[in-house]
PDB file as gemmi writes it, atoms N, CA and C in Angstrom:
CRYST1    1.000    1.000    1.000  90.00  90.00  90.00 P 1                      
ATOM      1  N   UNK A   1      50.264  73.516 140.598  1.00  0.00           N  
ATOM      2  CA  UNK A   1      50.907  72.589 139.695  1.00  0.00           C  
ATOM      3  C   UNK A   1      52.343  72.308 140.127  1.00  0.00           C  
ATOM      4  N   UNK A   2      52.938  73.211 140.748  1.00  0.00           N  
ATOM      5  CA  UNK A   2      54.563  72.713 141.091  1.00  0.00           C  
ATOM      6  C   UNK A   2      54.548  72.350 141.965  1.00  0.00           C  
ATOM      7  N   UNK A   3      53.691  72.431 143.278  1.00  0.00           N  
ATOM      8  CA  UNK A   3      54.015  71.749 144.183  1.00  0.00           C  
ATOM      9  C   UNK A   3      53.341  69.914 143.999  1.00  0.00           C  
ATOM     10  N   UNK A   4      52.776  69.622 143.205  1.00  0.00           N  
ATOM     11  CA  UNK A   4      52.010  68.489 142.407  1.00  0.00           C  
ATOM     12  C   UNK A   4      53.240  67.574 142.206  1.00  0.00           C  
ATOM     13  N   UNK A   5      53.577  68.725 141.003  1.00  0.00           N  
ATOM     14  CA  UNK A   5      54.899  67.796 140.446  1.00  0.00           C  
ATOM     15  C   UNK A   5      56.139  67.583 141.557  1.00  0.00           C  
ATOM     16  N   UNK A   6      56.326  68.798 142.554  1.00  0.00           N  
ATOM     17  CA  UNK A   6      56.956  68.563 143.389  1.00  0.00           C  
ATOM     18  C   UNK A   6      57.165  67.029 144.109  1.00  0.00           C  
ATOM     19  N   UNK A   7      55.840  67.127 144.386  1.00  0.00           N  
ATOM     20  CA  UNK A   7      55.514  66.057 145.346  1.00  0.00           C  
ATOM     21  C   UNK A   7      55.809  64.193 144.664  1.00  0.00           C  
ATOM     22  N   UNK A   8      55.414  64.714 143.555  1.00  0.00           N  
ATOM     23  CA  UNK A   8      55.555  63.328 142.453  1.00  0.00           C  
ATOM     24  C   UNK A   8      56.769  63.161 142.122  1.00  0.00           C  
ATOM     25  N   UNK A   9      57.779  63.737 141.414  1.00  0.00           N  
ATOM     26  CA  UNK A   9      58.742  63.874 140.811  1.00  0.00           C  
ATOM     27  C   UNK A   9      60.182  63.933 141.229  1.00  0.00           C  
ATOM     28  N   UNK A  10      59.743  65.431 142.431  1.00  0.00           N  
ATOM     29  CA  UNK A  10      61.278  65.815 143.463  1.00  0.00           C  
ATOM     30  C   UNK A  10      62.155  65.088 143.712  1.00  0.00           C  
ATOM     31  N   UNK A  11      61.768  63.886 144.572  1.00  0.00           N  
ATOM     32  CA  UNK A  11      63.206  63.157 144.948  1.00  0.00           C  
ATOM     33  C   UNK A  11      64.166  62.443 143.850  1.00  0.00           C  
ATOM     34  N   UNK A  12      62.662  61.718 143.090  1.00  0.00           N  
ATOM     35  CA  UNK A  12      63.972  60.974 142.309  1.00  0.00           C  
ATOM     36  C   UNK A  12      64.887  62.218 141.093  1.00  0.00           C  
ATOM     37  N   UNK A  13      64.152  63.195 140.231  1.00  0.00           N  
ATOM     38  CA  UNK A  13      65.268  64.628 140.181  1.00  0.00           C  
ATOM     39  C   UNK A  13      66.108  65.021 140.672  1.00  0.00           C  
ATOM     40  N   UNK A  14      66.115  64.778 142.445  1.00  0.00           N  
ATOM     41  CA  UNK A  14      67.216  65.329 143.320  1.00  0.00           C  
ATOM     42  C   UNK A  14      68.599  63.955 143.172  1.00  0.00           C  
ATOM     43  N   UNK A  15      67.854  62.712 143.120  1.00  0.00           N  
ATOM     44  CA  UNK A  15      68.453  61.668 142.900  1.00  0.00           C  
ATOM     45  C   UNK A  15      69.527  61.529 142.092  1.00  0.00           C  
ATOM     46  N   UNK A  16      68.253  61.835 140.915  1.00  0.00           N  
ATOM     47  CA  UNK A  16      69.390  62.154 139.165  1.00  0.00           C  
ATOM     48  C   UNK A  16      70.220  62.697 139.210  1.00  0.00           C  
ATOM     49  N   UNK A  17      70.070  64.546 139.693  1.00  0.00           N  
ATOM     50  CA  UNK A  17      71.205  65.139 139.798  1.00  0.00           C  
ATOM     51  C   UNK A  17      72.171  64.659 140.752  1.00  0.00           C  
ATOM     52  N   UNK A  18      72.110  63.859 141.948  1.00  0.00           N  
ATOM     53  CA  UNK A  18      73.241  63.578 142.276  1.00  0.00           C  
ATOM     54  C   UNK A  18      74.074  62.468 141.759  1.00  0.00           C  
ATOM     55  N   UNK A  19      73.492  61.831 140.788  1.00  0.00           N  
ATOM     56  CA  UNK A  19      73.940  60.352 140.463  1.00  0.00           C  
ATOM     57  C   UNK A  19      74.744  61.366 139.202  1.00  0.00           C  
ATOM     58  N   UNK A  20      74.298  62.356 138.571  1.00  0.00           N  
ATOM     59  CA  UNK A  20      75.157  63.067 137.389  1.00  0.00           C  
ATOM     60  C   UNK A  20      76.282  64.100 137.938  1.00  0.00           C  
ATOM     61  N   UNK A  21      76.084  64.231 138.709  1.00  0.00           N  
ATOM     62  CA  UNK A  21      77.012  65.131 139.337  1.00  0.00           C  
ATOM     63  C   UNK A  21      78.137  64.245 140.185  1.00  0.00           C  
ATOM     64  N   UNK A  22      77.733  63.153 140.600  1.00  0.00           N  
ATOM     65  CA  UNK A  22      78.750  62.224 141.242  1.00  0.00           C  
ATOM     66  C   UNK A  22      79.691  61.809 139.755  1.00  0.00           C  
ATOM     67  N   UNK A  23      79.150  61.409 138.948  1.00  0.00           N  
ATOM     68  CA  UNK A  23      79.539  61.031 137.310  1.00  0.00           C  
ATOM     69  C   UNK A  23      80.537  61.886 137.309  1.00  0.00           C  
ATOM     70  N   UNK A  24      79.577  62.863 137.029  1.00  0.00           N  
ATOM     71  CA  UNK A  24      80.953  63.950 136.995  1.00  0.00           C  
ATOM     72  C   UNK A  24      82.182  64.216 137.475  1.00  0.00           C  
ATOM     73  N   UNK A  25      81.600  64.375 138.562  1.00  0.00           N  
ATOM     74  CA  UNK A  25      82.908  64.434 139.860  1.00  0.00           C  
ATOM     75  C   UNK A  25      84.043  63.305 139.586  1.00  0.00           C  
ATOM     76  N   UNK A  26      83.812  62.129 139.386  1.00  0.00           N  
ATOM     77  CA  UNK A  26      84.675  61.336 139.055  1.00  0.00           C  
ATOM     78  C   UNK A  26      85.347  61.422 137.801  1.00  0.00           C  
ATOM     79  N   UNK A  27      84.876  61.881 136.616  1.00  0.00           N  
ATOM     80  CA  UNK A  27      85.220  62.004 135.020  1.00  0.00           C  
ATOM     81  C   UNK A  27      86.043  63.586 135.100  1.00  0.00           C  
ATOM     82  N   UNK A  28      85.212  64.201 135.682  1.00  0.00           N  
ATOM     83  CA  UNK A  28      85.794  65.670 135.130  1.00  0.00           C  
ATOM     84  C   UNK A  28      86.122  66.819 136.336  1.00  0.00           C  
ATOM     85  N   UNK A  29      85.001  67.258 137.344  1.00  0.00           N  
ATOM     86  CA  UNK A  29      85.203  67.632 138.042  1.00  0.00           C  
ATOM     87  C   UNK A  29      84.348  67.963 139.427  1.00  0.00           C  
ATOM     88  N   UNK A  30      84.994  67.765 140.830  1.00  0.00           N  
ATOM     89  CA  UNK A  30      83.993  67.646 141.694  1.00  0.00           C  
ATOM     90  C   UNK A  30      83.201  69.138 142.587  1.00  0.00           C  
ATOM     91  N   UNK A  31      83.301  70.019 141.453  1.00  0.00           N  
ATOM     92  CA  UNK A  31      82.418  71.224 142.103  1.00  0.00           C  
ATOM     93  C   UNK A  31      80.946  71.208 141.684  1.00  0.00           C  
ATOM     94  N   UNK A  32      80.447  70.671 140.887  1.00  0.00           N  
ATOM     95  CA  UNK A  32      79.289  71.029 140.987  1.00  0.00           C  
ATOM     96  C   UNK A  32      78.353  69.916 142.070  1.00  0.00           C  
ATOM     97  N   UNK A  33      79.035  68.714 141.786  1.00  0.00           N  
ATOM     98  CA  UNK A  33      78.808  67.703 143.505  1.00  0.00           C  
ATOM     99  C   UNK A  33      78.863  68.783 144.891  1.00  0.00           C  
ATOM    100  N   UNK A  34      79.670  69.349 145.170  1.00  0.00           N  
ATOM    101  CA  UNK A  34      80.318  70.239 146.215  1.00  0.00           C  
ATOM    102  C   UNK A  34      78.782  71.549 146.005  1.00  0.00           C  
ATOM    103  N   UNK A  35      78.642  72.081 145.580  1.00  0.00           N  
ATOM    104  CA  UNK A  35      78.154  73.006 145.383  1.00  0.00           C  
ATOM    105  C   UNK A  35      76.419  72.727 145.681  1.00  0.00           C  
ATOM    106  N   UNK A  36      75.980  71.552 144.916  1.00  0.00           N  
ATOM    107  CA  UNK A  36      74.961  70.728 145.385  1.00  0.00           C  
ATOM    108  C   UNK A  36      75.060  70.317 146.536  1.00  0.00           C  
ATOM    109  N   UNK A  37      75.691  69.881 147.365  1.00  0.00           N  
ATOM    110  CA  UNK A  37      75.840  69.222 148.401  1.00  0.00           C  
ATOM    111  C   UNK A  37      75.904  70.894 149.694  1.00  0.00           C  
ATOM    112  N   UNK A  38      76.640  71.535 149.332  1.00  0.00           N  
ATOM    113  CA  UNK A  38      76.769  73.068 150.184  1.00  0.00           C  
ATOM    114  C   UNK A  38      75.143  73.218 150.075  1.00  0.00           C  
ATOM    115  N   UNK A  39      74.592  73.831 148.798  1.00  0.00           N  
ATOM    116  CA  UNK A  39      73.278  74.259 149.004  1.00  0.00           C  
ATOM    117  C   UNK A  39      72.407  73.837 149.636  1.00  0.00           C  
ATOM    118  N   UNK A  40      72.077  72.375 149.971  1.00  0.00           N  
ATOM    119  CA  UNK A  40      71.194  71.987 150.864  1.00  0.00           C  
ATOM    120  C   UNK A  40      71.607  72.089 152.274  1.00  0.00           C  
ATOM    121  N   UNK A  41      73.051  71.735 152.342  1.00  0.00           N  
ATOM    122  CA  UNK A  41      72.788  71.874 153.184  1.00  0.00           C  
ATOM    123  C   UNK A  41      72.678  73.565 154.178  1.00  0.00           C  
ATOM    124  N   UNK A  42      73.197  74.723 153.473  1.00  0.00           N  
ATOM    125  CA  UNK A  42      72.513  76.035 153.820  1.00  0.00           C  
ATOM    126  C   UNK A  42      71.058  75.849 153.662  1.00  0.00           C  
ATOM    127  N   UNK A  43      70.200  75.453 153.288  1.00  0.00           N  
ATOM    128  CA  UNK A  43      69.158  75.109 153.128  1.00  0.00           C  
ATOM    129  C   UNK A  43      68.131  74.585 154.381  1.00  0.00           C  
ATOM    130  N   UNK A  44      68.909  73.616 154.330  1.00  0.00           N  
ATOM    131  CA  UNK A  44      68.586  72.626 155.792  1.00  0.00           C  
ATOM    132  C   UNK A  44      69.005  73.634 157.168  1.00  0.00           C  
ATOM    133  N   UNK A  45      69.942  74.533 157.490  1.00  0.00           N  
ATOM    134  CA  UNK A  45      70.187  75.484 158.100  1.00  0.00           C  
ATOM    135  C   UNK A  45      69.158  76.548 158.142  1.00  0.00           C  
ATOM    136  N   UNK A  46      68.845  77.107 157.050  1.00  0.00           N  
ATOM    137  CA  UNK A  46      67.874  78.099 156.585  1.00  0.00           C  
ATOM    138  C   UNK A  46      66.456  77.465 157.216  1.00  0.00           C  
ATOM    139  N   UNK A  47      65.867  77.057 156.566  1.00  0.00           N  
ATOM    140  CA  UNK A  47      64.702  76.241 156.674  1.00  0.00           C  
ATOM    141  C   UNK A  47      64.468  75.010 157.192  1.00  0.00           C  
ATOM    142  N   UNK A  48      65.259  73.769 156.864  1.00  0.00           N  
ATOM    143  CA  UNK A  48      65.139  72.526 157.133  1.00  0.00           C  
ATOM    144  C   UNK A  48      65.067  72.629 158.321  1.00  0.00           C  
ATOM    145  N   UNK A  49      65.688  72.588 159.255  1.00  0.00           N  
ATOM    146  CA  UNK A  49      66.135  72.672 160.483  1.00  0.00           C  
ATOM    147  C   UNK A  49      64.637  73.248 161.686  1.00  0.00           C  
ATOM    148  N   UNK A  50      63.864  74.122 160.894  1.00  0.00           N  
ATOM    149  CA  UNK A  50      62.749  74.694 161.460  1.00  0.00           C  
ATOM    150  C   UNK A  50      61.756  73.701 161.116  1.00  0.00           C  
ATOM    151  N   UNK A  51      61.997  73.398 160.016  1.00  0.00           N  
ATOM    152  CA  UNK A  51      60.875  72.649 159.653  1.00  0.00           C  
ATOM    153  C   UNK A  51      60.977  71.078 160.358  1.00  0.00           C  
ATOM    154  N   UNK A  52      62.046  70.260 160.436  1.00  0.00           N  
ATOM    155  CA  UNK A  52      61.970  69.313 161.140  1.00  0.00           C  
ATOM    156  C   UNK A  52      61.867  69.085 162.643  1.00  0.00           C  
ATOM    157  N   UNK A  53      62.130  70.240 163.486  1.00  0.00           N  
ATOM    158  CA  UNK A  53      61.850  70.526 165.167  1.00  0.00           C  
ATOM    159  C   UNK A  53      60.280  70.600 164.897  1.00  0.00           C  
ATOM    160  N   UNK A  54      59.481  71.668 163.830  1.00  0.00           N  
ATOM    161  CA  UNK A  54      58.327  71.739 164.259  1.00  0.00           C  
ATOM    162  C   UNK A  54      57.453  70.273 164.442  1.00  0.00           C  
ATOM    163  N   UNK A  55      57.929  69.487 163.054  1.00  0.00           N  
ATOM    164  CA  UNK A  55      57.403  67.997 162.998  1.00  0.00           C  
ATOM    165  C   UNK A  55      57.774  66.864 163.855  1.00  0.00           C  
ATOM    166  N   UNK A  56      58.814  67.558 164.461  1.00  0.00           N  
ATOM    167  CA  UNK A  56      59.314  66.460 165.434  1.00  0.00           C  
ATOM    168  C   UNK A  56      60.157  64.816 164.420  1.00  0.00           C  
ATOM    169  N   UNK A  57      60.656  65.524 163.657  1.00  0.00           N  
ATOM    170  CA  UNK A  57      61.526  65.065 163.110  1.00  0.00           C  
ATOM    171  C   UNK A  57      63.556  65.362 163.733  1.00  0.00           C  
ATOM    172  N   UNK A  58      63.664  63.771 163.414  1.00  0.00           N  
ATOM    173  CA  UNK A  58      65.072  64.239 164.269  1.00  0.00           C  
ATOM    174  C   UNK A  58      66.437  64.850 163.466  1.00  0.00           C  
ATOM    175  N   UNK A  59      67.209  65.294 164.526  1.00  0.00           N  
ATOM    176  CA  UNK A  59      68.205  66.123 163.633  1.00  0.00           C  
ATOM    177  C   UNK A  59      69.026  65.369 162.476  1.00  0.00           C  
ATOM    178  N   UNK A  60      69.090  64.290 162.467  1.00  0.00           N  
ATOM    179  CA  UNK A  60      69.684  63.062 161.640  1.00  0.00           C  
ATOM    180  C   UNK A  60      68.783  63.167 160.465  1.00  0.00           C  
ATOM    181  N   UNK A  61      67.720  62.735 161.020  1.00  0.00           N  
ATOM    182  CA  UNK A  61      66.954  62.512 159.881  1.00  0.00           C  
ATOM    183  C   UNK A  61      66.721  63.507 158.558  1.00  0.00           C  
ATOM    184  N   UNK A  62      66.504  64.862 159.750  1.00  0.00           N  
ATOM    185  CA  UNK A  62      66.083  65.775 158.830  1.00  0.00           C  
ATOM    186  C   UNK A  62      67.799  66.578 157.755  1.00  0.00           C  
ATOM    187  N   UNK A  63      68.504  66.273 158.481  1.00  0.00           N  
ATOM    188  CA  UNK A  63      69.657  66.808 157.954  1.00  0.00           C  
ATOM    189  C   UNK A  63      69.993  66.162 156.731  1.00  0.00           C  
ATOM    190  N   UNK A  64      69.930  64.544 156.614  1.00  0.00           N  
ATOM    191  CA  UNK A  64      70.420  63.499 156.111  1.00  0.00           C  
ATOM    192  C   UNK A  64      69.040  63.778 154.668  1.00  0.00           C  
ATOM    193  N   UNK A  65      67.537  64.031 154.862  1.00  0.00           N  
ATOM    194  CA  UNK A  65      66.345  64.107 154.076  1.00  0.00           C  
ATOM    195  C   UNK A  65      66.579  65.442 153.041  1.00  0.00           C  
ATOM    196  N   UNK A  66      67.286  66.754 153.799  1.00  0.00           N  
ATOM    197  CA  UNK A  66      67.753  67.890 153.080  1.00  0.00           C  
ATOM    198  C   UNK A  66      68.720  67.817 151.940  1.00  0.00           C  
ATOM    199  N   UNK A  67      69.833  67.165 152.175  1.00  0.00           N  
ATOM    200  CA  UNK A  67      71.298  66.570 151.811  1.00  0.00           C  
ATOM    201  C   UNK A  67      70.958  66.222 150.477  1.00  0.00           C  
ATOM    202  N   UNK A  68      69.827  65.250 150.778  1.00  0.00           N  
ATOM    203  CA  UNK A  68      69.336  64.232 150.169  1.00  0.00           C  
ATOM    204  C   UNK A  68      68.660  64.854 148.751  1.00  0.00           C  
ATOM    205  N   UNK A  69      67.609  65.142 149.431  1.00  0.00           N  
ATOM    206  CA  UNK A  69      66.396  65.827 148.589  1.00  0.00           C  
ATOM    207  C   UNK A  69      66.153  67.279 148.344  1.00  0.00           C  
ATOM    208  N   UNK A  70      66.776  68.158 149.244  1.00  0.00           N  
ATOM    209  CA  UNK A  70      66.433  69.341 149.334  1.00  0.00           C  
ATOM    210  C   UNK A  70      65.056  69.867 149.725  1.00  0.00           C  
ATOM    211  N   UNK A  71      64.563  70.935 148.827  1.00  0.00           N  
ATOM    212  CA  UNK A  71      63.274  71.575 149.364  1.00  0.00           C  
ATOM    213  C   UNK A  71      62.178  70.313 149.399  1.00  0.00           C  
ATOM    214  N   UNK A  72      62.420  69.631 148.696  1.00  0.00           N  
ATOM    215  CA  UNK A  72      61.167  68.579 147.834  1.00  0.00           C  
ATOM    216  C   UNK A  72      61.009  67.475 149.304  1.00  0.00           C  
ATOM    217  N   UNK A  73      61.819  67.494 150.171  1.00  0.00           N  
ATOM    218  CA  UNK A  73      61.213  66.586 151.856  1.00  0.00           C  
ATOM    219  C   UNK A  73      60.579  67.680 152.532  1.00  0.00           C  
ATOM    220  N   UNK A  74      60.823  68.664 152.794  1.00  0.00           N  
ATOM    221  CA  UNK A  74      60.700  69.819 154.044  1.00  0.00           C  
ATOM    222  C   UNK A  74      59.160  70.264 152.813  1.00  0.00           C  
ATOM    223  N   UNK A  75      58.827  70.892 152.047  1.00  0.00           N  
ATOM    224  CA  UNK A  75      57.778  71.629 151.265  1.00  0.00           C  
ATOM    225  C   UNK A  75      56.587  70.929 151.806  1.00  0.00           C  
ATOM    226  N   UNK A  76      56.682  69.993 150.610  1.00  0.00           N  
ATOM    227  CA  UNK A  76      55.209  69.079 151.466  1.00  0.00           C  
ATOM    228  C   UNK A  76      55.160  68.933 152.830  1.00  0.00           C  
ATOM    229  N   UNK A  77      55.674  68.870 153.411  1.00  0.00           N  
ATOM    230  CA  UNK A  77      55.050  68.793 155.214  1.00  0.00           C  
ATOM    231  C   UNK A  77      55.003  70.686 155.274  1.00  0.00           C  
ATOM    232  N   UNK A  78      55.258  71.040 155.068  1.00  0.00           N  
ATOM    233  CA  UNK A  78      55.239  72.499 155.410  1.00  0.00           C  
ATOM    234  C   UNK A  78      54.270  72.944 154.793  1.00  0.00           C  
ATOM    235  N   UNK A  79      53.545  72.276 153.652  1.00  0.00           N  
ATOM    236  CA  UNK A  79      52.164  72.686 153.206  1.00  0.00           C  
ATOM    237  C   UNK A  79      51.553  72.065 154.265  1.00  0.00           C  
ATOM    238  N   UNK A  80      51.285  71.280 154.479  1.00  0.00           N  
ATOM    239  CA  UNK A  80      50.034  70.231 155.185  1.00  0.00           C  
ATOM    240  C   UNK A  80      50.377  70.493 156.353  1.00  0.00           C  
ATOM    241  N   UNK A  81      50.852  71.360 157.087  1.00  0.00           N  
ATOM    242  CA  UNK A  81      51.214  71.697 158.400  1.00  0.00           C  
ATOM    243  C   UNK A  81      50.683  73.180 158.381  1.00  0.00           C  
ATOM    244  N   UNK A  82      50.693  74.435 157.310  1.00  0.00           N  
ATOM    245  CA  UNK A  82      50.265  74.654 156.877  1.00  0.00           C  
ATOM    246  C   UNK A  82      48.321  75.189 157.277  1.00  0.00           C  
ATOM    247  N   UNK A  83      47.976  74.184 156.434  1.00  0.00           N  
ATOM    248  CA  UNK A  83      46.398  73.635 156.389  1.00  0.00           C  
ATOM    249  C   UNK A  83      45.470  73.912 157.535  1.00  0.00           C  
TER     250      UNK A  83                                                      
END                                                                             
């Protein structure tokens, strides 16, 4: 079931939170933007980074897809790769 909703849901969630956290950042304050933005990309370091060489995905892409989306780009291919 979570990786379901994952697959359905993830980006535009990852979206939201950055469109509320940018809000923020401008109204009140820009750490939790910063903090979102750090985690993926340790993330994309951690994992991303493995996961887009194996797919032959490029370093742009996949860096820029992490940033972006987080786990919710790299998961699904890492299931179905996986398989």
């Amino acid at each position: 079931m979570f990786y379901s909703f994952t697959e359905k849901f993830g980006k535009p969630v990852c979206v939201i939170l950055y469109a509320a956290f940018a809000a923020l950042a401008v109204k009140v304050t820009w750490i939790p933007l910063a903090a979102l933005a750090l985690m993926h990309f340790c993330e994309y370091i951690i994992i991303g980074y493995k996961t887009a060489k194996r797919n032959n995905t490029g370093f742009l892409t996949g860096i820029i897809n992490c940033l972006a989306f987080g786990f919710t780009w790299w998961l699904p291919i890492k299931r179905s790769s996986e398989k």
